[in-house]
C-alpha positions, 0 to 999 in steps of 0.5 A: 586808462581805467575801465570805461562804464561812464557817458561824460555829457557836455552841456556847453555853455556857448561860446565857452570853447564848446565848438573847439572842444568838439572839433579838436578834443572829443572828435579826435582823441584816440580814448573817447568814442564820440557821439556828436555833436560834430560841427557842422554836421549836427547829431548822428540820428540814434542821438536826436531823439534823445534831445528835447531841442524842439520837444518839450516832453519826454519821449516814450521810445521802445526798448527794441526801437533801432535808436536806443538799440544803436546807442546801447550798441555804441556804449557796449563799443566803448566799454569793449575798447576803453573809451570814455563816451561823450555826448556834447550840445551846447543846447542843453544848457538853454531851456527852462528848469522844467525842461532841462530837468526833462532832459536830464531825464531822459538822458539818464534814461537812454544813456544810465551812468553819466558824469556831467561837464559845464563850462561857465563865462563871466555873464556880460562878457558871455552876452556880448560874445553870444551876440556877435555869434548871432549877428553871424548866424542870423545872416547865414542860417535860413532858419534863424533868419526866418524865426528873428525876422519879426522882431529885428527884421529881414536880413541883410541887418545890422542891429546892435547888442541892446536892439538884440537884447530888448527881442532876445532877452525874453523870446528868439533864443534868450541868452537869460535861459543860458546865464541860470547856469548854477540852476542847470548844474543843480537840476543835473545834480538832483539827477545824476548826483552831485558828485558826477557834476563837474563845473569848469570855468572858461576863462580858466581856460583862456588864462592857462589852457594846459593846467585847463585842458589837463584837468578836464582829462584828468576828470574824463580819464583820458591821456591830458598830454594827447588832449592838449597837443589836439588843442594847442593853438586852435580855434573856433568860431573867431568874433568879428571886427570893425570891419565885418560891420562896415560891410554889413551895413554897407549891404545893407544901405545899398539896394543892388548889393541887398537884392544880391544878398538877399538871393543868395545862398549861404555859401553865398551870402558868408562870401559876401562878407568873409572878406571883410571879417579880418579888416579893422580892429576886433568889434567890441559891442557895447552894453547899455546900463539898462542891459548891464544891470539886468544881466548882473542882477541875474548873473550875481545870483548864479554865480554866489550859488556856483560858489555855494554849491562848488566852491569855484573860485569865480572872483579871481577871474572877474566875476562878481558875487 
């Protein structure tokens, strides 16, 4: 492996294998020091300062401040053993132009040299996937709970993919900020060059995650036959089923089990209903036209310039130019 000077940062999308990948890939491959995020456990703290998540401006951070320090410490780490660094937040994608180029920034800043990795999705198929995982959420996370109260309202809720989409669509954590993946890789380009941005398709890795998982190492520079046997067969974060939704809306309908669910903690309230996630066919939640065109208006425009600007072969997997 070559001599490692070089932090890969991760931009995700969601639900393009970013959890698979930091669970599998980059936590555990014997030639990347990783530096989050790991799954369930978020950023290490020298990491979060370095992330506009909840900040909307770069940060002015000491040159002796501990953080820079451990991150610095870290790279010198990695450059002394031959690691590839890697930095992964499915965050970074979402976002304004303005603050994704703020965050490009600052990222240049703290961590210098950087080659970039996006993966994209076919975007109503990216929607739809998106959804189910924040149906999921909004019942296990006090947070998400909280913010999505007003315009869903309180949980235990079922709401379907077009009541989601009408408060989603401009407000909560709108999946159109996400779908300007060509402007995301354009703003990281201006500001790492476009020559260390790589963009990856998912369903390439769906439809062959050897050849997949053999270039993405192959472009960080890392054994591919070791991240291949890390992946081989794994998974993260399955869709719900028929099933999972009957029992929602049936704790939802009666009063005992919503006060039960209501009172309950997390772990409690993914009990309640983990049962059931199995049971039925696989939930396929469906797209008004309204929403359909509003999703392809915006997803045809990035995707001609992902071809444009990358050359990606998007038509041979279903996306429409």
């Amino acid at each position: 492996m070559k001599q490692q000077t070089t932090t890969y940062i991760h931009l995700g999308l969601p639900k393009t294998a970013t959890s698979c990948l930091q669970s599998h890939l980059f936590r555990h491959h014997s030639q990347i020091h990783y530096f989050g995020k790991i799954v369930g456990g978020g950023m290490p703290a020298s990491v979060r300062p370095v992330l506009l998540t909840t900040h909307c401006r770069i940060r002015e951070l000491d040159p002796g401040d501990i953080r820079e320090t451990s991150i610095k410490n870290q790279l010198q780490y990695a450059a002394e053993n031959n690691l590839a660094p890697v930095l992964s937040e499915e965050g970074l994608a979402c976002g304004w132009s303005w603050k994704k180029t703020a965050q490009a920034l600052l990222l240049k800043k703290m961590f210098g040299s950087c080659r970039i990795i996006l993966l994209v999705r076919e975007p109503a198929s990216f929607v739809r996937s998106y959804y189910t995982q924040m149906l999921k959420d909004f019942h296990r996370k006090k947070s998400m709970k909280e913010s999505w109260a007003r315009p869903l309202g309180p949980a235990p809720h079922y709401f379907d993919i077009n009541e989601w989409m009408a408060a989603a669509w401009v407000s909560l954590n709108p999946p159109a900020q996400f779908l300007r993946y060509a402007d995301t890789a354009r703003i990281y380009a201006r500001v790492f060059g476009k020559e260390n941005v790589r963009v990856f398709i998912f369903e390439e890795f769906v439809r062959n995650p050897e050849s997949f998982l053999t270039e993405l190492c192959n472009h960080m520079g890392i054994d591919s036959k070791e991240g291949f046997d890390l992946i081989d067969g794994k998974r993260a974060n399955d869709g719900i089923t028929t099933g999972y939704i009957r029992r929602l809306q049936e704790i939802e309908q009666l009063k005992n089990l919503t006060e039960q669910f209501k009172n309950a903690a997390p772990r409690l309230r993914k009990q309640m209903l983990n049962p059931e996630i199995q049971s039925g066919d696989k939930f396929k939640p469906e797209l008004s036209i309204h929403w359909l065109k509003k999703i392809n208006r915006l997803g045809d425009k990035q995707n001609r310039r992902l071809v444009k600007d990358w050359g990606l072969p998007l038509a041979d997997y279903g996306y429409r130019l």
